[in-house]
Residue, then its C-alpha position, 0 to 999 in steps of 0.5 A: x565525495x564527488x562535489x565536495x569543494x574546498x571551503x574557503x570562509x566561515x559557515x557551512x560547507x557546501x555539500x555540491x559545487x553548483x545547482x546542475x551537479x546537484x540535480x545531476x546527482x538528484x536524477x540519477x538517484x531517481x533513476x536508480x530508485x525507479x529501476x529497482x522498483x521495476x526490476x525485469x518485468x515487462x508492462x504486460x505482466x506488470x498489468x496482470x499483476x495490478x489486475x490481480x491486486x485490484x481484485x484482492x482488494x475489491x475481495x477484502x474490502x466486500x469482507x470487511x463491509x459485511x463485517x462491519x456489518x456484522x459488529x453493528x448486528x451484534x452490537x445491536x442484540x447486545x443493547x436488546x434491539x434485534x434486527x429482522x434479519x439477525x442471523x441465527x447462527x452465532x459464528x458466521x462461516x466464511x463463504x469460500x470467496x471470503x476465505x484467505x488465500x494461501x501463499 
């Protein structure tokens, strides 16, 4: 291993010969982790792509409050309190918004 020195006394050996090999060592590992997450995309699609993921997860999180508000709907018949605008329809249907995309 690059940076292994000799031990010379007792105790743990020591991994890096000084502090600036083993930042060396730390920054390219950063840079290395950092390209791979960025692979060959450019900014602009990177862009379109958080664009993209943030309009996914405005979409889920719009399902998820009306199922939230569903549960307590439910919960609120089962206990004998009716809410005014109790659906009548026991399987609510997605709307086509709120479907899963496929792929």
């Amino acid at each position: 291993m690059i940076g292994m020195v000799e031990q010379t006394g007792p105790g743990r050996p020591r991994k890096w010969a000084d502090n600036a090999e083993r930042m060396r060592a730390y920054r390219a590992g950063e840079r290395e982790r950092r390209e791979a997450l960025r692979g060959d995309h450019s900014v602009a699609e990177l862009a379109e792509r958080v664009v993209e993921l943030t309009s996914e997860r405005d979409r889920l999180w719009a399902q998820v409050v009306r199922l939230q508000q569903r549960i307590a709907q439910l919960e609120n018949n089962l206990a004998g309190h009716p809410g005014v605008d109790t659906p009548t329809d026991a399987s609510p249907r997605l709307r086509a918004t709120e479907r899963p995309v496929a792929g």
